[in-house]
C-alpha positions in Angstrom: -135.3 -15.9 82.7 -131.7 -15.5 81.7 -128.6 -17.1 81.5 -124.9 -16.1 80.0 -123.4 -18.7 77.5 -120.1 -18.5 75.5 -120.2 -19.5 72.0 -116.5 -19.7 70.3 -117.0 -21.8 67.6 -119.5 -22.4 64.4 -120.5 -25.4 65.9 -121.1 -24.3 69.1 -123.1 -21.4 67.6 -125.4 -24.3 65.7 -126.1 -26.0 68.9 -127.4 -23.2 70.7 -129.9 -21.9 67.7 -131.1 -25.4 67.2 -132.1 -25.3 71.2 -133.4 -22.0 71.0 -135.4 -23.2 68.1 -137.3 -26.0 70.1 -138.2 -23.2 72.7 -141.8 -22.1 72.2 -141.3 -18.2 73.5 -139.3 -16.1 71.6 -135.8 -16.2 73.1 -133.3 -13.3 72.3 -129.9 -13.0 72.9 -127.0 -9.6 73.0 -126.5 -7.3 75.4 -128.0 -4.0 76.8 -129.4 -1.7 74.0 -128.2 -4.4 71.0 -130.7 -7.6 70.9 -131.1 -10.5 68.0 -133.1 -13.1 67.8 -131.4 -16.5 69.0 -133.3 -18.7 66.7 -131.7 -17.0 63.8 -128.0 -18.0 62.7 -127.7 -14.6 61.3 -128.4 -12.8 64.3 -126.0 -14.7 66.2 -123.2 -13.8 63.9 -123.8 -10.8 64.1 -122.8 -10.3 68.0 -119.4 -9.9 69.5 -119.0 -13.7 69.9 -115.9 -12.9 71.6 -117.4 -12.0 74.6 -120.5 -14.0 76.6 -124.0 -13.4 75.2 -127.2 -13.1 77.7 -130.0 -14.9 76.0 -133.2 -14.4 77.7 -137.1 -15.4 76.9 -139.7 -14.9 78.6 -141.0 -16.9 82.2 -143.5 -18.5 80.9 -142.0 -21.1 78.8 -142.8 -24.0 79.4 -140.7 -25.9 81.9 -139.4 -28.7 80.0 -138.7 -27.2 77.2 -136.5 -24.3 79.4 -134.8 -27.3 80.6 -134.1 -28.9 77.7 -132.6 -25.6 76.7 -130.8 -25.4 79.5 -129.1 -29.2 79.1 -128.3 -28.4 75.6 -126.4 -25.3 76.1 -124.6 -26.2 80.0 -121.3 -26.8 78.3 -121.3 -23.2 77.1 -122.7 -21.6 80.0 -120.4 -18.8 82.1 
């Protein structure tokens, strides 16, 4: 699955790692060719924050957790 999310500030950038974190699949996030890990702060900084990230993980995560992703990070969603 994937979904585009907007990050512009620190704290925003906290919130979506601590949800990625609770996610049981890895979960990346970039775009085309240049990938980091989302569960890692330091990967995240080091993307173009300026533009909207894809974060992606794989389908078969399980459901709640995808949603509870999903509610955490709706306010930064594009």
């Amino acid at each position: 699955m994937e979904i585009t999310i907007k990050v512009e500030k620190v704290t925003d950038v906290k919130t979506v790692v601590n949800a990625a974190c609770k996610m049981p699949v890895d979960v990346t996030a970039g775009e085309g060719r240049f990938t980091v890990d989302a569960k890692s702060i330091m990967g995240m900084y080091s993307l173009d924050l300026s533009k909207p990230v894809k974060f992606s993980w794989d389908n078969n995560a399980d459901e709640n957790k995808v949603n509870e992703f999903l509610e955490a990070v709706k306010p930064y969603r594009v």
